[in-house]
Biopython code that builds the backbone (N, CA, C, O; Angstrom):
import numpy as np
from Bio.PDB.StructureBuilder import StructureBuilder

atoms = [
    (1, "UNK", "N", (-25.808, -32.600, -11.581)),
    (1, "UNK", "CA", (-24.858, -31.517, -11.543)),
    (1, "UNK", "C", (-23.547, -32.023, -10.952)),
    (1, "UNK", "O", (-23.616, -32.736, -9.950)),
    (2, "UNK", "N", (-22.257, -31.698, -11.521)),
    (2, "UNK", "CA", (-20.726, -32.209, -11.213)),
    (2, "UNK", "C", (-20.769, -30.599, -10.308)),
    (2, "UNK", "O", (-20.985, -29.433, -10.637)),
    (3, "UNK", "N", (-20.361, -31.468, -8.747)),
    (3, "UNK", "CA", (-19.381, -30.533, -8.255)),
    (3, "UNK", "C", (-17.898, -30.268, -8.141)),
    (3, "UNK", "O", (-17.104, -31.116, -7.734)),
    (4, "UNK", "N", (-17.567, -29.053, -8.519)),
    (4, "UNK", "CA", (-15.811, -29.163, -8.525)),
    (4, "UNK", "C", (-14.949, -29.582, -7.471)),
    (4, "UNK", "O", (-15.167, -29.033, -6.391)),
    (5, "UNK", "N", (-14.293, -30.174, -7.500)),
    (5, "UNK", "CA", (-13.566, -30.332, -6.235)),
    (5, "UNK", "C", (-12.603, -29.898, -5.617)),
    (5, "UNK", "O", (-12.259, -30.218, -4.479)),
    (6, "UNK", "N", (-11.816, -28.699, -6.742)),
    (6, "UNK", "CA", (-10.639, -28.150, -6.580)),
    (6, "UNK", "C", (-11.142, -26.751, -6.665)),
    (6, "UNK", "O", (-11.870, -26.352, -7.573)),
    (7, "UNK", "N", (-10.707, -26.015, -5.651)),
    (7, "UNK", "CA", (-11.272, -24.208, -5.886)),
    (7, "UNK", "C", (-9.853, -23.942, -6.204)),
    (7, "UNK", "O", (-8.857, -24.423, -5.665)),
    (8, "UNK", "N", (-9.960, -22.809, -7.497)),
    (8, "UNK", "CA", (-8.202, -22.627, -7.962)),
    (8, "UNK", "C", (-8.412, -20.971, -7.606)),
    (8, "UNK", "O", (-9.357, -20.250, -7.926)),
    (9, "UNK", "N", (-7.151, -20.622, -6.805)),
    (9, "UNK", "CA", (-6.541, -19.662, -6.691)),
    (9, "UNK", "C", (-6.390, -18.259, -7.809)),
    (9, "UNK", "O", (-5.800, -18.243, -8.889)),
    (10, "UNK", "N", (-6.928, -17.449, -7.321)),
    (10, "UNK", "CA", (-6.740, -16.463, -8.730)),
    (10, "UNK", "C", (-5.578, -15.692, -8.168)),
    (10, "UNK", "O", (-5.590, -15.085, -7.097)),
    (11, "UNK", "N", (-4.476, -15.792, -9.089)),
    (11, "UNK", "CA", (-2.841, -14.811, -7.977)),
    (11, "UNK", "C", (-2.649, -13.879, -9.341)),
    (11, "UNK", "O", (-2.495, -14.390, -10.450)),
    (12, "UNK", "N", (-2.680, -12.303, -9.090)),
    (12, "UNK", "CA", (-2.384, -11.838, -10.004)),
    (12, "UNK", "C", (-1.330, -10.518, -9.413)),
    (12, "UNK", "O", (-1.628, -9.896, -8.393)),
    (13, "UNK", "N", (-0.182, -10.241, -10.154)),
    (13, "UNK", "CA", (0.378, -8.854, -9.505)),
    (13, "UNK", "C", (0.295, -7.794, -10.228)),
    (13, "UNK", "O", (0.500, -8.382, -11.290)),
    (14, "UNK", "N", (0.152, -6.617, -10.570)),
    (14, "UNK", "CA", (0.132, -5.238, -10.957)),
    (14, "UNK", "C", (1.567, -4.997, -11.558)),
    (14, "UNK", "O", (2.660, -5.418, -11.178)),
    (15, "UNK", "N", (1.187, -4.104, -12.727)),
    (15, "UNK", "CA", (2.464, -3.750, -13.315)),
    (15, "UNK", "C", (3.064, -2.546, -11.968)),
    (15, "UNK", "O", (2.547, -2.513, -10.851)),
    (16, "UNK", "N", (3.976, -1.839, -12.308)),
    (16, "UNK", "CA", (4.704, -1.090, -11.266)),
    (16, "UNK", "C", (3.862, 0.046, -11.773)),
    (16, "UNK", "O", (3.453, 0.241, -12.918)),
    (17, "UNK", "N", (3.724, 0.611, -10.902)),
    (17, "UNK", "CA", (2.478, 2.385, -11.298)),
    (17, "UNK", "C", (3.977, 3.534, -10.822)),
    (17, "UNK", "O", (5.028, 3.261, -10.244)),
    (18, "UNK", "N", (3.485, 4.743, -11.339)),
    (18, "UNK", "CA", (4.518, 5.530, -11.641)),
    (18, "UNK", "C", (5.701, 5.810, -10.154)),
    (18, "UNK", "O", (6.739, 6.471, -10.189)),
    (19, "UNK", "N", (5.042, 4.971, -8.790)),
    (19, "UNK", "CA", (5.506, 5.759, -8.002)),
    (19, "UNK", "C", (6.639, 4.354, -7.923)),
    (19, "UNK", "O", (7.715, 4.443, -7.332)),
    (20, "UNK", "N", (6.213, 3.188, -8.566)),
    (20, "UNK", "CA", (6.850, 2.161, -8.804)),
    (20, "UNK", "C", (6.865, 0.837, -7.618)),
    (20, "UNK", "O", (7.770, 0.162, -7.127)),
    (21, "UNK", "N", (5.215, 0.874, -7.444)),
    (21, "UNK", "CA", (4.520, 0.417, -6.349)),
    (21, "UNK", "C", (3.807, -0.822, -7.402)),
    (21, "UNK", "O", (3.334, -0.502, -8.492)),
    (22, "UNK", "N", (3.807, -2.306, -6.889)),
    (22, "UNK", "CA", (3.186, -2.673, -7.880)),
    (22, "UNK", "C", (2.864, -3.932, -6.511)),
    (22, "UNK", "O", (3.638, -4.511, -5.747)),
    (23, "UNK", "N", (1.277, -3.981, -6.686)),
    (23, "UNK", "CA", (0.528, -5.107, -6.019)),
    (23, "UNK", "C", (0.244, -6.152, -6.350)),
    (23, "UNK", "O", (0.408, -6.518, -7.514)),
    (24, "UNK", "N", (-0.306, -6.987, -5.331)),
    (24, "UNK", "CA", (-0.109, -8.814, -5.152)),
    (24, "UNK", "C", (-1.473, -8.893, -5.143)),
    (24, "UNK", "O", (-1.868, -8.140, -4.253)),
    (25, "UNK", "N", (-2.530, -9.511, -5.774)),
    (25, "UNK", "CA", (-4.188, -9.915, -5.327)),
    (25, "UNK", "C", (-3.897, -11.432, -5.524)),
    (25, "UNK", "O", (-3.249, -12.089, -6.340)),
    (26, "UNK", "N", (-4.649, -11.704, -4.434)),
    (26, "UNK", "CA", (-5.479, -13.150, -4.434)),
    (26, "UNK", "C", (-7.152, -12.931, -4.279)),
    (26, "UNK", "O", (-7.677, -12.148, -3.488)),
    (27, "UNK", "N", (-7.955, -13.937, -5.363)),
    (27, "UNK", "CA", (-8.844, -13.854, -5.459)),
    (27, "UNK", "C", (-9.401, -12.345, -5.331)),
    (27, "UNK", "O", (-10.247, -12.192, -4.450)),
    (28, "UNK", "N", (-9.072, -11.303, -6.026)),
    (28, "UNK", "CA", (-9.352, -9.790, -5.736)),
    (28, "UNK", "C", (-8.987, -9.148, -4.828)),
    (28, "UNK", "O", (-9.066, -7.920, -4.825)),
    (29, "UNK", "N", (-8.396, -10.003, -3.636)),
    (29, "UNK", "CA", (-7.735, -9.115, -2.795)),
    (29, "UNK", "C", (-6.514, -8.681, -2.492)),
    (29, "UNK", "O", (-5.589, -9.401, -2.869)),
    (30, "UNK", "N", (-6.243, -7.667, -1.894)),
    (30, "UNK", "CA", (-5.234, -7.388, -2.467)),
    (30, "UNK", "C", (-4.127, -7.746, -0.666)),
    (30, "UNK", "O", (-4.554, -7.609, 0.480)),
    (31, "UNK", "N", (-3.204, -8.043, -0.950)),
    (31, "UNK", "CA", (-2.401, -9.258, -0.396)),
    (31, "UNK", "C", (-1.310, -8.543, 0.528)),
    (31, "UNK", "O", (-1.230, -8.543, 1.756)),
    (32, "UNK", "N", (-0.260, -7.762, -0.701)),
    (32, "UNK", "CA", (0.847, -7.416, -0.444)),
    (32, "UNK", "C", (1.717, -6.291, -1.485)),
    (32, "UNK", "O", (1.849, -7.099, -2.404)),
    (33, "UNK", "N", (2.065, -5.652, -1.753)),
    (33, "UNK", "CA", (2.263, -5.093, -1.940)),
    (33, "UNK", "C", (4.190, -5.000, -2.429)),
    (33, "UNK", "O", (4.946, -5.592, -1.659)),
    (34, "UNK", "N", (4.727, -4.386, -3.467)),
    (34, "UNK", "CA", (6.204, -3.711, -4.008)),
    (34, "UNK", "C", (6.481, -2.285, -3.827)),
    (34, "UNK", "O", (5.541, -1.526, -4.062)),
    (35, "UNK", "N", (7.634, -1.759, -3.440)),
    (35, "UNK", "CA", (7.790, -0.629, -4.016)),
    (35, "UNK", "C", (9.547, -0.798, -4.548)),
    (35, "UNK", "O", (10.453, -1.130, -3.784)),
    (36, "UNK", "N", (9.694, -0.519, -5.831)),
    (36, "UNK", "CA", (11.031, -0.429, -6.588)),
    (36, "UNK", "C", (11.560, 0.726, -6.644)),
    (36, "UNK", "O", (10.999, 1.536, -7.382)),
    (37, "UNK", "N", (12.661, 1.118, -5.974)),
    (37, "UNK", "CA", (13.303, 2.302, -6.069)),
    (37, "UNK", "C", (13.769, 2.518, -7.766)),
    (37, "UNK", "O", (13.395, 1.762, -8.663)),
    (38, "UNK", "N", (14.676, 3.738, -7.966)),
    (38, "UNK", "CA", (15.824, 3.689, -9.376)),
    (38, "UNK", "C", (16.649, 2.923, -9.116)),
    (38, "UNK", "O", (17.103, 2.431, -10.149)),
    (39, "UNK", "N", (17.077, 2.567, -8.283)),
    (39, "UNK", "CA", (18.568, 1.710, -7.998)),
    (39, "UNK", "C", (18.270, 0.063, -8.476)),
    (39, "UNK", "O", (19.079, -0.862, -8.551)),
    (40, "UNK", "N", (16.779, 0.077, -8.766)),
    (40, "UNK", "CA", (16.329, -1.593, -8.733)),
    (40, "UNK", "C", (15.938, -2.213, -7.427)),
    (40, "UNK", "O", (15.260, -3.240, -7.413)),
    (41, "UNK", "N", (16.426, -1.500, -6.096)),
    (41, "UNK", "CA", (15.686, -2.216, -5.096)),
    (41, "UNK", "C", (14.538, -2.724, -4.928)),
    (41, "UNK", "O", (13.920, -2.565, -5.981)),
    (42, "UNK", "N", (13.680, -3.448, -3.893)),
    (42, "UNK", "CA", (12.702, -3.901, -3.834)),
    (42, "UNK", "C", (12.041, -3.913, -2.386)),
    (42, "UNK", "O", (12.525, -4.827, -1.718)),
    (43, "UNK", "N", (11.099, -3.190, -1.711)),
    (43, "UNK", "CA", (10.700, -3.184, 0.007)),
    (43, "UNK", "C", (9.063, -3.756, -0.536)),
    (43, "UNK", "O", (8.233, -3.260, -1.298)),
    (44, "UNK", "N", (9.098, -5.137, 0.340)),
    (44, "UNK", "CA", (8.188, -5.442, 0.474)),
    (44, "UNK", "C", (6.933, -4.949, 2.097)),
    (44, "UNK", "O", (7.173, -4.698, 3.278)),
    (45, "UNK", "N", (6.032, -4.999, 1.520)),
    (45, "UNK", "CA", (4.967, -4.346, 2.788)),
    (45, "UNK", "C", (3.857, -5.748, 2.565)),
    (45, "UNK", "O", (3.604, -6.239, 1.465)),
    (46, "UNK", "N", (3.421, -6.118, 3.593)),
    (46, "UNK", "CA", (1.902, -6.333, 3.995)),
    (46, "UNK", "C", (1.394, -6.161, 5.276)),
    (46, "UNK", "O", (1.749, -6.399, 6.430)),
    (47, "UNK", "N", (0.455, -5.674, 4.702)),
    (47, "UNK", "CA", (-1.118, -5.199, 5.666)),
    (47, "UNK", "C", (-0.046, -3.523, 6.191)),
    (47, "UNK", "O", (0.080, -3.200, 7.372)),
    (48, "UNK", "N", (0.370, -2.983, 5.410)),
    (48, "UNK", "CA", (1.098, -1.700, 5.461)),
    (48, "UNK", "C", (2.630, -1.365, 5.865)),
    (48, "UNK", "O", (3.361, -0.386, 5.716)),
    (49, "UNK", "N", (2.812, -3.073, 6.643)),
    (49, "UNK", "CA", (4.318, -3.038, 7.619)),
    (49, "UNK", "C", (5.056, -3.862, 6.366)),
    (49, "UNK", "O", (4.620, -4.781, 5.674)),
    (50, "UNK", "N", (6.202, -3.248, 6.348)),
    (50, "UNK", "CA", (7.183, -3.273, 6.156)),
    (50, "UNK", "C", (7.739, -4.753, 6.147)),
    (50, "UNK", "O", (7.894, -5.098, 7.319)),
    (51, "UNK", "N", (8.079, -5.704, 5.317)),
    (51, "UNK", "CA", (8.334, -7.133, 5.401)),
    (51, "UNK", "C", (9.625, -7.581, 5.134)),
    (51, "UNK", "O", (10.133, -8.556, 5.687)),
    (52, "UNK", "N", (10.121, -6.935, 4.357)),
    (52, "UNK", "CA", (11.585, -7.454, 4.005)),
    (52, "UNK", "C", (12.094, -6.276, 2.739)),
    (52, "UNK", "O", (11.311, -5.417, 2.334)),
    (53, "UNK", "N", (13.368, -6.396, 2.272)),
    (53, "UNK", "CA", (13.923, -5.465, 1.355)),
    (53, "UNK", "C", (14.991, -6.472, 0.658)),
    (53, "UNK", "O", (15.748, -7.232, 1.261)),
    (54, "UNK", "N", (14.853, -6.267, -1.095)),
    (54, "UNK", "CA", (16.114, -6.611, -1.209)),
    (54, "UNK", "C", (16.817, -5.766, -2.512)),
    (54, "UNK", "O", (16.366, -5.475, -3.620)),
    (55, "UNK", "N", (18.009, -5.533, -1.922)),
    (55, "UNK", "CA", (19.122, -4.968, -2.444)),
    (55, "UNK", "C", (19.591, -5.552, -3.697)),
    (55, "UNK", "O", (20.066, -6.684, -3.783)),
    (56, "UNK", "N", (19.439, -4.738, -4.664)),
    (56, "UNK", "CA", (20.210, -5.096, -5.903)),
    (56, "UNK", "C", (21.777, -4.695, -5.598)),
    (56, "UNK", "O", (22.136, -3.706, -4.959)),
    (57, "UNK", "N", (22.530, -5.573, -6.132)),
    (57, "UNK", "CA", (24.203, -6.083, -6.277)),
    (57, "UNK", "C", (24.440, -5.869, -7.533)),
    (57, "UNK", "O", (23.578, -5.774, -8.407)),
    (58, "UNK", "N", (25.794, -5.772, -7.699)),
    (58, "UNK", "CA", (26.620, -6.226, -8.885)),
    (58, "UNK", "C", (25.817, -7.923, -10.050)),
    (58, "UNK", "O", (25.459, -7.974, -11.226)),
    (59, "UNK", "N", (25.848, -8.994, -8.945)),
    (59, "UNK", "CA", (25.319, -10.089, -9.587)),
    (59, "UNK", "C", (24.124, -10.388, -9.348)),
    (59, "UNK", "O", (23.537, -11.161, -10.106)),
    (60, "UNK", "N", (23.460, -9.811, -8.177)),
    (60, "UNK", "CA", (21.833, -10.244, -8.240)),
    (60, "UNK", "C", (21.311, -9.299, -7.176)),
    (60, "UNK", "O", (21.359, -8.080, -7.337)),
    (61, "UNK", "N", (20.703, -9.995, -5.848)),
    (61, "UNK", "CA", (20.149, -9.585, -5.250)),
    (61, "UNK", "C", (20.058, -9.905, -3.935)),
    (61, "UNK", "O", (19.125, -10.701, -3.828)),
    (62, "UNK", "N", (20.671, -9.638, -2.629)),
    (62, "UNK", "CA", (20.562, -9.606, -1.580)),
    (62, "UNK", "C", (19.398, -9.760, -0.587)),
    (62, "UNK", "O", (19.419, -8.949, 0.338)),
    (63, "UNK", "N", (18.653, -10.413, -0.597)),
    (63, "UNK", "CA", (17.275, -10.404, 0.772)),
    (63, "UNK", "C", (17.736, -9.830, 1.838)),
    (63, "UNK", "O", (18.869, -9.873, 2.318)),
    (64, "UNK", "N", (16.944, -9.373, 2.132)),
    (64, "UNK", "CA", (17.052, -9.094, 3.931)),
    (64, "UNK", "C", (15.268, -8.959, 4.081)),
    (64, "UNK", "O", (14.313, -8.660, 3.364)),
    (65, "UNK", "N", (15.624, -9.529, 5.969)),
    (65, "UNK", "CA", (13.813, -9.463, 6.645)),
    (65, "UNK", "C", (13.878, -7.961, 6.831)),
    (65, "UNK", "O", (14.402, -7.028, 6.222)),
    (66, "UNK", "N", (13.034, -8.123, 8.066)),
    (66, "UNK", "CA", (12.255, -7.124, 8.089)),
    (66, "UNK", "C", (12.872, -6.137, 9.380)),
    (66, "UNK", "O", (12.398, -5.074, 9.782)),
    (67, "UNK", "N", (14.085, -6.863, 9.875)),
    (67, "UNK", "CA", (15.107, -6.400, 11.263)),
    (67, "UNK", "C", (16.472, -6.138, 10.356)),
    (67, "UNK", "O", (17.401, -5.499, 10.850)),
    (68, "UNK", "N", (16.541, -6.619, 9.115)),
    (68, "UNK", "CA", (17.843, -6.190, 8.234)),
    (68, "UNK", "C", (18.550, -7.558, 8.122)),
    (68, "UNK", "O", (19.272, -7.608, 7.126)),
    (69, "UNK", "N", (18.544, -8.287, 8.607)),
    (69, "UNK", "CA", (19.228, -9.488, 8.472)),
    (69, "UNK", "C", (19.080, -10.266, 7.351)),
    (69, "UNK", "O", (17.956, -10.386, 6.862)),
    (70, "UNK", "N", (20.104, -10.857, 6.826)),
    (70, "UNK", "CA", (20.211, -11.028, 5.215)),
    (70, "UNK", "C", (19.264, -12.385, 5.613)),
    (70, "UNK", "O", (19.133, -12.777, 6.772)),
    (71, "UNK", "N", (18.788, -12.865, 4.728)),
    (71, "UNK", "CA", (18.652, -14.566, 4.786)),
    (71, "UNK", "C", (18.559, -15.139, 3.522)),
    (71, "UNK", "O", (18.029, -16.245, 3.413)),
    (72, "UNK", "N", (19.125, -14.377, 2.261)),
    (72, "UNK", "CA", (19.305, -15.464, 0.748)),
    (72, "UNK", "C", (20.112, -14.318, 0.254)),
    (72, "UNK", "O", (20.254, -13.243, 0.837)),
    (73, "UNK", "N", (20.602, -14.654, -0.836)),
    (73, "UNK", "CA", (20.781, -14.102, -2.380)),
    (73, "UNK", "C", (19.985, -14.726, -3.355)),
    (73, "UNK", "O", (19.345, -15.778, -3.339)),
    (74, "UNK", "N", (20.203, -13.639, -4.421)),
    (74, "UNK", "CA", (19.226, -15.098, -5.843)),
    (74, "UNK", "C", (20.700, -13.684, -7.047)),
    (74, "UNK", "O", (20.846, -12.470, -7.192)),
    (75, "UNK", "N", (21.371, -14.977, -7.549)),
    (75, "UNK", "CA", (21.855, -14.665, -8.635)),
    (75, "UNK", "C", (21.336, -13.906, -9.967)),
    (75, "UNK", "O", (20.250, -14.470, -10.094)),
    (76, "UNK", "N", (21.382, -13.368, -10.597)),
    (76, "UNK", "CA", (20.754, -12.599, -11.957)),
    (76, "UNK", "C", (21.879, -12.629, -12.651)),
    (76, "UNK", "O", (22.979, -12.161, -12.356)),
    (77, "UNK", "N", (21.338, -13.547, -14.145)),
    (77, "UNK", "CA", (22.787, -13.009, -15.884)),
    (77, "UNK", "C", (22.022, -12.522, -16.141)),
    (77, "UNK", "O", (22.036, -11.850, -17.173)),
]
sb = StructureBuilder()
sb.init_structure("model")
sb.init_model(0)
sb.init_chain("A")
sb.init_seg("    ")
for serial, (resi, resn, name, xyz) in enumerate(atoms, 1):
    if name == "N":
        sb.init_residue(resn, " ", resi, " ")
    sb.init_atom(name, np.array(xyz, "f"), 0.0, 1.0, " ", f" {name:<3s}", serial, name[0])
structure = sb.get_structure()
């Protein structure tokens, strides 16, 4: 019998559900969590708290943690 030597990661996320909440599983569990406003925003949660938010812009998207403090952009065409 061959034993494997590599255990692979199962990462899957959830489409957005109507409230526009869409989840993170690893190996079936479930990780972390989205919620997308209308505006396009994005508030991330795990284990229920609150992790970071980011703000849709004119050209992309603004990060901020979890105290408000920016720490990236990511461009969007």
């Amino acid at each position: 019998m061959i034993t494997p030597i590599f255990n692979f990661i199962k990462h899957h996320n959830t489409n957005q559900d109507n409230d526009g909440v869409s989840t993170t599983y690893v190996d079936g569990i479930p990780v972390s969590t989205k919620k997308y406003d209308k505006k396009g925003n994005i508030t991330y949660f795990k284990d229920g708290i609150r992790t970071g938010y980011s703000k849709k812009v004119r050209d992309g998207y603004e990060h901020y943690d979890k105290d408000g403090h920016i720490v990236s952009f990511t461009k969007v065409e």
